[in-house]
C-alpha positions as CSV (number, residue, x, y, z in Angstrom):
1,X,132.7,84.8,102.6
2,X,135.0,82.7,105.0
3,X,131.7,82.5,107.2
4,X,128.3,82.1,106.3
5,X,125.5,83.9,105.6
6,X,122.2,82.4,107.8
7,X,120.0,79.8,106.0
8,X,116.9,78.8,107.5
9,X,113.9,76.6,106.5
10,X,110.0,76.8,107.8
11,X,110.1,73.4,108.6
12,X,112.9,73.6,110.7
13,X,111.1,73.0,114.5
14,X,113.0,76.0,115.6
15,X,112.0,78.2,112.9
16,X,110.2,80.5,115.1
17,X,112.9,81.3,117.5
18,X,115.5,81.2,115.1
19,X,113.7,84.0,112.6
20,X,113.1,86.2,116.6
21,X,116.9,85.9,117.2
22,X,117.7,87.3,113.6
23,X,115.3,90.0,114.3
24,X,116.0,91.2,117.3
25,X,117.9,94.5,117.6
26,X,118.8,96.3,120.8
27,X,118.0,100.1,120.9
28,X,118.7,100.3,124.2
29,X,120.4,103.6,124.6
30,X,124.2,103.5,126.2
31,X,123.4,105.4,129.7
32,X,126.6,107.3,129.0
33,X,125.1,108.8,125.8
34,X,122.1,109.6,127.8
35,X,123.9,111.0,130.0
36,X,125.1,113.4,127.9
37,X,122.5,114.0,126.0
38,X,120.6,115.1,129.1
39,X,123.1,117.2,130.2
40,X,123.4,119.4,126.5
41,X,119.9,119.6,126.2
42,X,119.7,121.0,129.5
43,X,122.4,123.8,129.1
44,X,121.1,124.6,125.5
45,X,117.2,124.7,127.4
46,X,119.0,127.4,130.2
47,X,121.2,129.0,128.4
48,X,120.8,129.6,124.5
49,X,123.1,130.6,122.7
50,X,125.9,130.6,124.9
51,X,125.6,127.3,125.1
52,X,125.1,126.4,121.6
53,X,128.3,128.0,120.8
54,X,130.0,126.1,123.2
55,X,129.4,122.7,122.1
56,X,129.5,123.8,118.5
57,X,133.5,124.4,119.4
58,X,133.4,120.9,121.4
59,X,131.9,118.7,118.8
60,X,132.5,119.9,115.1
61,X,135.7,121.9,116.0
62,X,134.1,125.3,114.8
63,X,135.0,128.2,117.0
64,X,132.6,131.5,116.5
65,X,132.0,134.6,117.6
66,X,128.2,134.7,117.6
67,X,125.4,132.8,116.2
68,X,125.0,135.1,113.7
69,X,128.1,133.0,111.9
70,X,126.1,129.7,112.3
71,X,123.5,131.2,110.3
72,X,123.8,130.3,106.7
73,X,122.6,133.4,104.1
74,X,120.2,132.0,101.8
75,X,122.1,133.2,98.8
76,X,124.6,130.4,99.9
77,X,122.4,128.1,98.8
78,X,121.8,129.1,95.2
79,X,125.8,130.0,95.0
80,X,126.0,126.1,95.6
81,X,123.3,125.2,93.2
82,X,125.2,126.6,90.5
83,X,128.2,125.5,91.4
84,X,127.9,121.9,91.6
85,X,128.4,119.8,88.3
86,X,125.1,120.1,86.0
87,X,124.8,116.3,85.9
88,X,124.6,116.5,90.1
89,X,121.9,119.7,89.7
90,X,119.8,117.9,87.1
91,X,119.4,114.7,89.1
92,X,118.5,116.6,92.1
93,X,115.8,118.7,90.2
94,X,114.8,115.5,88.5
95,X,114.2,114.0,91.7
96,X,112.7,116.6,93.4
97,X,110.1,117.0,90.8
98,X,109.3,113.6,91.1
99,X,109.2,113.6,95.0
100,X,106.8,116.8,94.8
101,X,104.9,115.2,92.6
102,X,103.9,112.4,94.3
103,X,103.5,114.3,97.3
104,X,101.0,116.6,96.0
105,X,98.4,113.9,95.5
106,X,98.7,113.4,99.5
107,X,97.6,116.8,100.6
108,X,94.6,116.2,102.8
109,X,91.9,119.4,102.2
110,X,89.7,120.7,104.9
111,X,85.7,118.7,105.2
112,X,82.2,119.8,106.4
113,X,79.1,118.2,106.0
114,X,75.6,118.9,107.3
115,X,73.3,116.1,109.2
116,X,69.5,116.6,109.0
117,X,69.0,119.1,111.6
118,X,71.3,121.6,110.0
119,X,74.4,120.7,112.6
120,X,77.5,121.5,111.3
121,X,80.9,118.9,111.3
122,X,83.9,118.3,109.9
123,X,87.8,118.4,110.2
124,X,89.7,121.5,109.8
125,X,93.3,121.0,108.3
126,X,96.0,123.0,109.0
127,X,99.7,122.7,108.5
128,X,102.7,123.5,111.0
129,X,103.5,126.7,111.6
130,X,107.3,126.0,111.5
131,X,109.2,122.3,111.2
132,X,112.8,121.6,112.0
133,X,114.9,118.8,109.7
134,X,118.0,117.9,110.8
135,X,120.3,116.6,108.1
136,X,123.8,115.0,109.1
137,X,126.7,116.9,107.7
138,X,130.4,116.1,107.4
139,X,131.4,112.7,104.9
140,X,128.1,111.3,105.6
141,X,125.9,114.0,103.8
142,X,122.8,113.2,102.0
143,X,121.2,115.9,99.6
144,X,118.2,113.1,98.9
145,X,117.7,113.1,102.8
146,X,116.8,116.6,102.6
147,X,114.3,116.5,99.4
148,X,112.5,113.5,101.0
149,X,112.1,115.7,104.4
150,X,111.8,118.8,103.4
151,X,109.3,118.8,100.2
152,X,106.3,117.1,101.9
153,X,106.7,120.3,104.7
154,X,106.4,122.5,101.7
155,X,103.4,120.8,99.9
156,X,102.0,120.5,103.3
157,X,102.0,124.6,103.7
158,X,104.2,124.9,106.3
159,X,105.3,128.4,107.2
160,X,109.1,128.2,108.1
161,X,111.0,125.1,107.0
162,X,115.0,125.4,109.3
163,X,117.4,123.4,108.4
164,X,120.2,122.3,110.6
165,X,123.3,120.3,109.3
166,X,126.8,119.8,111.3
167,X,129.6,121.3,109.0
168,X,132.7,119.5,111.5
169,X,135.8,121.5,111.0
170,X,133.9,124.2,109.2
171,X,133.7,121.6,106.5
172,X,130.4,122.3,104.3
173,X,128.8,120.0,101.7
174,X,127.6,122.1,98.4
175,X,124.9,119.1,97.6
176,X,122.7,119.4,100.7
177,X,122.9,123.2,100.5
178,X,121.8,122.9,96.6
179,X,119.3,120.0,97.9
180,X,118.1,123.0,100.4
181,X,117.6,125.6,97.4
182,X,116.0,123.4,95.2
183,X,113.4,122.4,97.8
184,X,112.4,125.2,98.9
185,X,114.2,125.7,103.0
186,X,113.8,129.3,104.3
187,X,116.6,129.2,107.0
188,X,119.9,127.3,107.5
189,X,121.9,127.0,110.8
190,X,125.4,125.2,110.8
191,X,124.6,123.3,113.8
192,X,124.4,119.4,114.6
193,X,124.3,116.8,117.3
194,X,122.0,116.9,120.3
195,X,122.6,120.8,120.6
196,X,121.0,121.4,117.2
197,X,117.9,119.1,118.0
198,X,118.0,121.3,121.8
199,X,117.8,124.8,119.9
200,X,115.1,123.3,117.5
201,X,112.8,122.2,120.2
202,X,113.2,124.7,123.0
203,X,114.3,127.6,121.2
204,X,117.1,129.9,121.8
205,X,117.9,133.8,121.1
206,X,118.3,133.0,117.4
207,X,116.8,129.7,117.1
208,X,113.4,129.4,116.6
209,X,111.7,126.9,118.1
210,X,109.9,124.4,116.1
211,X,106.6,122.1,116.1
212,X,108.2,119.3,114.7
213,X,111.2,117.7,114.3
214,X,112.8,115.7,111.2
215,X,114.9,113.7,109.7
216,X,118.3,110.9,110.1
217,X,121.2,111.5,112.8
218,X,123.6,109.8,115.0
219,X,123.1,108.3,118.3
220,X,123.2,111.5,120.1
221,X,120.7,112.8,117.4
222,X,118.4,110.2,117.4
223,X,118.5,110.1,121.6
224,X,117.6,114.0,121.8
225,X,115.0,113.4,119.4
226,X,113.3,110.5,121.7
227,X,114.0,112.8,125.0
228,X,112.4,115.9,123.6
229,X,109.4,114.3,122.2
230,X,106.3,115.6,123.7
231,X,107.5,119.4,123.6
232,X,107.4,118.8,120.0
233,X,106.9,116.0,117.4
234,X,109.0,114.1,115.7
235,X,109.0,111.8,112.7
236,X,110.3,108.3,114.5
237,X,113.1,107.1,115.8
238,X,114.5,105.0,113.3
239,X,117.0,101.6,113.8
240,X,119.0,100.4,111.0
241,X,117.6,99.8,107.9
242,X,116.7,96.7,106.1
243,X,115.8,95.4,103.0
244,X,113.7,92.2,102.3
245,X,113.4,90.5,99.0
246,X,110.6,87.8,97.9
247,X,111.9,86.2,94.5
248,X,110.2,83.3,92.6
249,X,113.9,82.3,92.1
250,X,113.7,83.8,88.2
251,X,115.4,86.8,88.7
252,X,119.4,86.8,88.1
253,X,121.4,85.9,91.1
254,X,123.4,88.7,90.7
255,X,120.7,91.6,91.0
256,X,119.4,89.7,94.0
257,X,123.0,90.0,95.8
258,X,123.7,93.7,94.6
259,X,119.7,94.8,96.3
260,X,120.9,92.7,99.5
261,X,124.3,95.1,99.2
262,X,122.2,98.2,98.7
263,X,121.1,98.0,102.6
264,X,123.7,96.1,103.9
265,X,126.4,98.5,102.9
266,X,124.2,101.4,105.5
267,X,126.2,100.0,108.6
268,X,126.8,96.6,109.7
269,X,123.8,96.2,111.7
270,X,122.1,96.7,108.7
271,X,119.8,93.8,107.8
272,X,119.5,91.8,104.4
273,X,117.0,89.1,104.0
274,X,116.1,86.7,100.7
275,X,112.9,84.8,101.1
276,X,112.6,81.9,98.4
277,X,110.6,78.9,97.6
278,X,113.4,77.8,95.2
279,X,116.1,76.3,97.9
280,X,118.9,76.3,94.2
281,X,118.1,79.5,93.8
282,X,119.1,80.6,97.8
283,X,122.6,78.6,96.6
284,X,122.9,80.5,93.3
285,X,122.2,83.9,95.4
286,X,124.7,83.0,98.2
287,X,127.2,81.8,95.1
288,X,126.8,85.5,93.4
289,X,127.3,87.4,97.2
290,X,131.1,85.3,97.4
291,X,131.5,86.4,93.7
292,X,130.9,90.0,93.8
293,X,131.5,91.4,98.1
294,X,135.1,91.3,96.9
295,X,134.2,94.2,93.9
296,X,132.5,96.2,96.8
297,X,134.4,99.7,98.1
298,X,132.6,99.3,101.7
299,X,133.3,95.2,101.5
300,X,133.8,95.1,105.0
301,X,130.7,97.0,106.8
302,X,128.8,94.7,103.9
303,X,130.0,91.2,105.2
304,X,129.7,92.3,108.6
305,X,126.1,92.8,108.0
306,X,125.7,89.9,105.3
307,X,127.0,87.6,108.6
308,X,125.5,89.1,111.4
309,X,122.2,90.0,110.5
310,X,121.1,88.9,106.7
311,X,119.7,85.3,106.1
312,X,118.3,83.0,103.6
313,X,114.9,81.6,104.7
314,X,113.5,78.8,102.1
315,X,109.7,78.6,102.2
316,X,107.1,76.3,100.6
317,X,105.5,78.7,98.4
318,X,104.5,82.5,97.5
319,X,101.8,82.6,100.1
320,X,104.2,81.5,103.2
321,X,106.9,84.0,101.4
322,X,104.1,86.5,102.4
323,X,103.5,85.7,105.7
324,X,106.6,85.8,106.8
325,X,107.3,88.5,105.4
326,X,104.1,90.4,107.2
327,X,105.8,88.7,110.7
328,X,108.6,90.9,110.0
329,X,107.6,93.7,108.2
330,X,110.1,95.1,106.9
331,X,111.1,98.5,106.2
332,X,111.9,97.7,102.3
333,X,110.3,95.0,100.5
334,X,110.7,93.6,97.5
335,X,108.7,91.8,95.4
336,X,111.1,90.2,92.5
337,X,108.2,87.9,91.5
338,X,106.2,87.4,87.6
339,X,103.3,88.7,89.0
340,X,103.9,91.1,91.9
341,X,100.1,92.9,91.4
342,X,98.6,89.2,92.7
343,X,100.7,89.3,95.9
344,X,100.0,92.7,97.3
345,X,96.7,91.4,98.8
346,X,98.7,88.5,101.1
347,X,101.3,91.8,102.1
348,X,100.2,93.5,105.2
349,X,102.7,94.8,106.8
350,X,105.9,96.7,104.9
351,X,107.4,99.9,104.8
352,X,107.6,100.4,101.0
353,X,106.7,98.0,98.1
354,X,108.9,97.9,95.1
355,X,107.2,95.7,92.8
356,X,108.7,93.5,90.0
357,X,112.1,92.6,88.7
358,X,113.6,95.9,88.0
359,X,112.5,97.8,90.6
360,X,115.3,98.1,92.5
361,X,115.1,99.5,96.1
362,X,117.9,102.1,95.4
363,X,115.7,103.8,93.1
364,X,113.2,104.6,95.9
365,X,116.0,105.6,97.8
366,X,116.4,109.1,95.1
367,X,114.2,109.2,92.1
368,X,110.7,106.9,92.8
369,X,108.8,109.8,94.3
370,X,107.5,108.0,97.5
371,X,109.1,108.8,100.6
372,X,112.3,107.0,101.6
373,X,111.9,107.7,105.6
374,X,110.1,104.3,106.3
375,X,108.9,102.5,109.1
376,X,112.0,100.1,110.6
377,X,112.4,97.2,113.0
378,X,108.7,95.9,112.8
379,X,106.8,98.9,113.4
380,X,105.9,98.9,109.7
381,X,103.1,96.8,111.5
382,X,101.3,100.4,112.5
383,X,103.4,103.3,110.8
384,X,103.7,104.7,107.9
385,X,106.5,106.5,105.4
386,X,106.7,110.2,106.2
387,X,104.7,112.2,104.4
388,X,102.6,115.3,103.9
389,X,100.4,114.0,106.6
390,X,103.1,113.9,108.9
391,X,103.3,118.2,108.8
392,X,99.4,118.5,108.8
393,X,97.1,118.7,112.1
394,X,93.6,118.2,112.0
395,X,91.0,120.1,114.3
396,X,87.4,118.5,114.7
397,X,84.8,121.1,113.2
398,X,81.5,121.1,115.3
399,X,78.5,123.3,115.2
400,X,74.9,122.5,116.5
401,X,71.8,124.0,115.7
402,X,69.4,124.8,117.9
403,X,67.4,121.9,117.0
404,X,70.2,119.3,117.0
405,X,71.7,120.6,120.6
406,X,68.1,120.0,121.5
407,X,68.2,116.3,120.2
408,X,71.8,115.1,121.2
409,X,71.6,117.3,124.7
410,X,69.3,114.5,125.6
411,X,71.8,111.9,124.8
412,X,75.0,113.4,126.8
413,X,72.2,114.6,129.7
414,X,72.0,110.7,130.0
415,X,75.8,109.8,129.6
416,X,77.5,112.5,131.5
417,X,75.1,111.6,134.2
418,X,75.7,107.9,134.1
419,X,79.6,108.8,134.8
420,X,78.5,111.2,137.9
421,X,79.8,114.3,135.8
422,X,76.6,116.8,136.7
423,X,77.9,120.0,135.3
424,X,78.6,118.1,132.2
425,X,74.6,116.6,132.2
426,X,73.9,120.9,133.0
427,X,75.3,122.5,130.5
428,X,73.8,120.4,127.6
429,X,70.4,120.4,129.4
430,X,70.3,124.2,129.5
431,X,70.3,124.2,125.8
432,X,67.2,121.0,125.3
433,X,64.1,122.6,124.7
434,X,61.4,122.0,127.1
């Protein structure tokens, strides 16, 4: 690369505002795309369908007569399953059985218990009645985007999984629909953009509306997902991803580089970091990045990113590896280290955890099991990956007795009137015994 990639140093007295700079990202939204958004959710909120349609023609070129033809048959979806190559279909069964799998073990079950005064508590669990994933359509389709969203909705219990995805020009990817069939969606609309998250959170005359809403999109996805929050849920609002690699400087260069590629080649504000003790090995890294970004198909977008946002920090040891790695907490983290087990106490903060030298982050991208919709920019710091948990509610379970309204009337009687609220003290004093 003609420029080059960051390199920084712990003892460097700037380190601190150096490694902020690096970090920072603006997610400011542009007021014109707000704009906009505002203004399509606002005509799909008022007027349905109509308007659905309308911006259907505007933004992916498709011109229909009724919504009734942005309504994908479900039979679609196995005609595509058989029709893509068998290698393609086993892969994406392989990985969906995988995915289930390891979702399975995080279904959360219902809980009572009884104290000694025969009071009843516990936490009734119940999943969404009906979730919305939106999965982008067009050249940038991803089939694993749609196992990873929609199987923990099904283990969950949901009970009606929609699926929206842009097909621009009428142009319709047989992978995600296959992706759909295999994992189990019930009902697929060819919509995208902020119309489709519009119809998914307010409903329209075909559209049901949703609890929730799911999964990756542009801008203008991503924006109607953060201004309809709070009429439903969403999973996050994710900024670009990142990848960041601990090595013990034992690993070969060149699988170093080609996981720093695997993020970087996203988008160019994609991140790519390499934490090392070893200050030759940062030089034999940086040596196999020149040797093989020229081998690369998206070479560009991967310098850009490699330039603008990657960086080589040398640390003194394992443990400061660690903790800077916990200041950043970073969506993906790897740990290319002898013994990775003996770390994961100092790691606190991190999206995902791929431990050892050949666990490559790609392969938690399709086939690991755990979820690949991760926590980015730093709030790995207090979120999680999305999971089964994420399509679950849970309702608090109480039942006195006579005996224990009795015996903790007394104690709200006390609080509720230390706050001033009288009817509050009343009503649990009416049931104290005398």
């Amino acid at each position: 690369m003609n420029d080059r990639i960051t390199r920084l140093t712990t003892t460097q007295s700037d380190f601190d505002g150096a490694l902020a700079k690096l970090l920072a990202w603006d997610d400011s939204v542009d007021h014109q795309v707000n704009e906009s958004v505002r203004h399509i959710l606002h005509e799909v909120k008022t007027r349905g369908d109509a308007a659905v349609m309308e911006f259907t023609e505007q933004f992916d070129r498709l011109k229909v007569g009724s919504m009734a033809e942005l309504e994908m048959d479900k039979s679609r979806l196995q005609e595509a399953l058989e029709r893509i190559p068998q290698d393609q279909r086993v892969a994406l069964e392989k990985a969906a059985e995988r995915v289930r799998d390891y979702h399975e073990r995080q279904d959360q079950k219902s809980w009572q218990y009884e104290d000694e005064d025969g009071t009843i508590l516990g936490q009734k669990v119940t999943p969404l009645d009906r979730a919305g994933l939106y999965v982008p359509g067009g050249k940038a389709a991803y089939p694993s985007s749609v196992l990873m969203n929609a199987i923990p909705a099904k283990v969950a219990g949901v009970g009606e999984l929609i699926m929206v995805v842009p097909t621009p020009d009428g142009v319709v990817n047989d992978m995600v629909l296959a992706a759909a069939a295999i994992a189990g969606v019930d009902r697929v609309f060819t919509l995208g953009g902020a119309q489709a998250v519009a119809a998914l959170a307010y409903g329209t005359e075909t559209v049901p509306a949703v609890d929730k809403i799911v999964g990756p999109g542009n801008i203008f996805v991503a924006t109607a997902k953060r201004e309809v929050f709070g009429v439903v849920g969403i999973d996050m609002i994710a900024g670009p991803s990142e990848i960041l690699v601990i090595c013990d400087g034992k690993t070969d260069p060149d699988w170093i580089a080609m996981d720093l590629f695997s993020q970087a080649e996203h988008d160019e504000q994609a991140q790519s970091i390499l934490i090392s003790p070893d200050a030759a090995f940062l030089d034999a890294v940086e040596a196999s990045i020149n040797k093989l970004l020229p081998t690369m198909e998206r070479e560009e977008i991967i310098r850009t990113s490699m330039i603008g946002r990657g960086a080589l920090i040398h640390v003194a040891d394992l443990k400061e590896a660690a903790e800077v790695s916990n200041r950043i907490a970073p969506e993906h983290l790897e740990l290319s280290v002898e013994d990775p087990q003996a770390m994961l106490e100092d790691i606190r903060h991190a999206g995902a955890i791929f431990m050892g030298r050949y666990t490559a982050e790609a392969l938690g991208d399709y086939c690991a099991g755990p979820n690949h919709v991760l926590p980015t920019s730093g709030t790995a710091r207090f979120s999680s990956p999305l999971g089964v948990y994420d399509f679950q509610k849970r309702s608090s379970l109480i039942g006195f007795s006579p005996e224990g309204a009795d015996r903790m009337g007394r104690v709200a009687s006390v609080l509720a009137r230390g706050e001033g609220l009288t009817a509050h003290a009343r009503s649990a004093e009416y049931r104290i015994n005398e």
